[in-house]
KOLDREN-59804 format. One record per residue (C-alpha): x negated, y, z negated. Coordinates in steps of 0.05 Angstrom, whole numbers, padded with zeros to 5 digits, always signed. Last residue first. Layout:
XYZ
...
END
This chain:
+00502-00202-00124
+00431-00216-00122
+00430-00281-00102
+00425-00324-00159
+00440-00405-00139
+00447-00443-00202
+00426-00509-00222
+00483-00568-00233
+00535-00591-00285
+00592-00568-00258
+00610-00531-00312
+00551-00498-00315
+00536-00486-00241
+00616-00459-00243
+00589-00408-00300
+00522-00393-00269
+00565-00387-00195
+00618-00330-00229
+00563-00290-00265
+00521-00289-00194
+00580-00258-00158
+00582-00208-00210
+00647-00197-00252
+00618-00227-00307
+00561-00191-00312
+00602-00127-00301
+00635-00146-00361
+00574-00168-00403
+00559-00085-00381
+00616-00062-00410
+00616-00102-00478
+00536-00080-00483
+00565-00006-00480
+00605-00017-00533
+00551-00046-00568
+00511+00009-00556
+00555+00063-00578
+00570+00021-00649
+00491+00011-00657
+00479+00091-00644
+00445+00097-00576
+00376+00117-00557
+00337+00049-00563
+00397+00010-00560
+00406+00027-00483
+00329+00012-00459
+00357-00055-00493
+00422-00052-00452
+00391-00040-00386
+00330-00088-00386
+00403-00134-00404
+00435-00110-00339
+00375-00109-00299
+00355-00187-00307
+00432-00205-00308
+00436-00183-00236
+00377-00212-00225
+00404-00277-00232
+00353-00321-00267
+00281-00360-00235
+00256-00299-00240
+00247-00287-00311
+00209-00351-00335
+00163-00330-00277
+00144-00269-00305
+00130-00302-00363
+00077-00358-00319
+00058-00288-00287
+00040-00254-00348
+00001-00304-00384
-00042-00329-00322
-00053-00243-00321
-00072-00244-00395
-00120-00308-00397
-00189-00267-00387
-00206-00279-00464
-00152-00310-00498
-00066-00294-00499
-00029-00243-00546
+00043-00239-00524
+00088-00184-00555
+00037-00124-00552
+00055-00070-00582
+00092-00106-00650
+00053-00096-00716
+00012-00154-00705
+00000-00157-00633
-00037-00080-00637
-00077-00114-00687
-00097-00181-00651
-00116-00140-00591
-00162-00092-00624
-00142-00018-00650
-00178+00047-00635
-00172+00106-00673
-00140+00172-00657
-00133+00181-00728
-00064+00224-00727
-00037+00179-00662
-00047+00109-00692
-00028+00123-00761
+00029+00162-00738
+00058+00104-00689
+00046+00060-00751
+00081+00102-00796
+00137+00118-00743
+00162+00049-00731
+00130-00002-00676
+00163+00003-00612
+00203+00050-00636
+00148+00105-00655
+00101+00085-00588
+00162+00108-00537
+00161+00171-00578
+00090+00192-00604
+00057+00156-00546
+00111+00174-00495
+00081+00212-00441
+00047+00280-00480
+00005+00253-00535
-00023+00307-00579
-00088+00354-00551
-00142+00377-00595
-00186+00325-00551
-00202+00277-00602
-00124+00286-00622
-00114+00262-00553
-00139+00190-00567
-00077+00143-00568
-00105+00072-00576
-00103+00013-00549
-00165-00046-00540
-00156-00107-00506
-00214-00157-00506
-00167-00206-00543
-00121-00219-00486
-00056-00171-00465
+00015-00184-00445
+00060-00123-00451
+00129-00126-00449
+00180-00075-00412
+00133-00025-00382
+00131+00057-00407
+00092+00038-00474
+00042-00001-00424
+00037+00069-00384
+00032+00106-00453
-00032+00063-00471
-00056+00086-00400
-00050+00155-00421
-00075+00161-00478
-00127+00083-00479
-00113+00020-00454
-00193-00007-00453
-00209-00083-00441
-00149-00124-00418
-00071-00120-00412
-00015-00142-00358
+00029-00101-00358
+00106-00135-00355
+00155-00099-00309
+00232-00130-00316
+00272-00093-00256
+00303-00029-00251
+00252+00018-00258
+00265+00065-00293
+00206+00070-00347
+00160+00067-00289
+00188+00125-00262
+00189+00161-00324
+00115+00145-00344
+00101+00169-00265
+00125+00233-00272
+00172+00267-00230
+00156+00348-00232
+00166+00393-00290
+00095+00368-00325
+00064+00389-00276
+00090+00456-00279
+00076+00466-00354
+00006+00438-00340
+00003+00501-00286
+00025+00544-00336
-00019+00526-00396
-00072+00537-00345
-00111+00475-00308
-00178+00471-00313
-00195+00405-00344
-00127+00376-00316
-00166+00335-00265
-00224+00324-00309
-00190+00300-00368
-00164+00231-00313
-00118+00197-00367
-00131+00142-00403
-00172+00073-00399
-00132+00041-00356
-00122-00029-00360
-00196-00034-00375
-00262-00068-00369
-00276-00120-00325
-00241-00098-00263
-00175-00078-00236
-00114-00052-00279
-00054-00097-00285
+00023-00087-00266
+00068-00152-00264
+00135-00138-00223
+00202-00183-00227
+00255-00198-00181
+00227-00182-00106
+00259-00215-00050
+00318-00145-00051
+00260-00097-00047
+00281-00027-00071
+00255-00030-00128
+00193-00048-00104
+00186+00002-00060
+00194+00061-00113
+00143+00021-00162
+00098+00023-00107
+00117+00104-00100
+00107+00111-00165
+00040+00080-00167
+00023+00122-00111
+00034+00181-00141
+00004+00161-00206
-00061+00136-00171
-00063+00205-00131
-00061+00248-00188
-00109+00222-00238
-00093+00162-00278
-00160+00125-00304
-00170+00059-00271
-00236+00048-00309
-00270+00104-00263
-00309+00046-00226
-00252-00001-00239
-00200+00036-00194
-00159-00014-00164
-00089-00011-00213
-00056-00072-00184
+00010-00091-00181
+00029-00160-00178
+00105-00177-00154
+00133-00232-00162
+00196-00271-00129
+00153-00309-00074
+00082-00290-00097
+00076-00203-00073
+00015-00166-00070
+00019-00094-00085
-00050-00050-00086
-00052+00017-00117
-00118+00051-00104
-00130+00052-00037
-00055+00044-00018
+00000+00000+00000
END
């Protein structure tokens, strides 16, 4: 697709790549672009049911943002920036389950990237953090919100007013990463999930990513209300009526989207 961000696709799977290792994939302007318009594509691609993104090399996910690009930028031009479409967002919306796929450094703004994905699969060399404070900055993509109900406020606090780093069996511990594989394992990891997913209806797949994005910004009687209406449009699907015959009839399902 790109120079930077490459898609490959395995029958139902996505695999975005992140292919700046020299620069440990750090987001400048051009890799966010085109990461949103990959994510953009894929969306809109009917074969495609679930999307993996990873950063290239030995040594990060993406180590942060790109400090040099925004080095001298006025408070009004970040302001500006900051009005446009931002990749965080567009990840966050994508329609489909997006699992990163985590190694070495995920760092600011490649931390908030993770935050922005649905699960995040990472091996033991992964390292997160949420360094602006070293910069006299705060985080400005999610890492004080998306971060906080992931895994409460005094964690997210602990994380963002130290600026330390934390290691892979840490960050699995108090709930940012939900799969903690070995050494060089976290992409097998991801796609053998990933394939869990896709062998279901994705209309289900985007109603329940739905609901849960949901229950993160609704009150519990709001959201459940809300579930009720989308179980209904579940059931209503075309894929809800052939899982429930398949069931009753004692056979595997056909999902086709509909």
């Amino acid at each position: 697709m790109s120079d930077t961000v490459k898609v490959t696709r395995d029958g139902a799977i996505a695999l975005i790549t992140l292919d700046r290792p020299e620069k440990l994939n750090a987001l400048n302007e051009a890799v966010r672009q085109q990461l949103m318009e990959a994510v953009d594509a894929l969306a809109a691609d009917d074969e495609v049911r679930v999307a993996i993104l990873h950063g290239a090399g030995e040594k990060a996910f993406v180590a942060g943002a790109d400090v040099a690009e925004f080095a001298a930028r006025t408070a009004q031009e970040q302001r500006e920036v900051y009005q446009r479409r931002r990749v965080y967002d567009a990840v966050a919306a994508f329609p489909k389950p997006l699992i990163a796929a985590v190694h070495g450094f995920c760092l600011g703004g490649g931390n908030e990237l993770a935050l922005a994905c649905d699960v995040r699969v990472a091996d033991r060399t992964a390292r997160f953090g949420q360094a602006e404070i070293r910069i006299g900055l705060i985080p400005g993509a999610g890492g004080t919100q998306r971060l906080a109900r992931l895994v409460g406020p005094g964690q997210a606090l602990r994380i963002a007013l130290s600026g330390d780093f934390i290691d892979a069996e840490e960050a699995h511990r108090i709930g940012l990463v939900e799969v903690l594989t070995d050494e060089g394992k976290h992409l097998e990891a991801a796609r053998e999930l990933a394939g869990r997913m896709a062998r279901w209806s994705p209309v289900s797949l985007r109603l329940i990513k739905e609901s849960v994005r949901a229950a993160m910004e609704m009150p519990l009687s709001a959201g459940l209300a809300y579930e009720r209406e989308l179980f209904l449009a579940a059931f209503a699907s075309e894929d809800g009526r052939e899982g429930v015959r398949a069931f009753v009839e004692k056979r595997t399902p056909e999902f086709r989207g509909r």
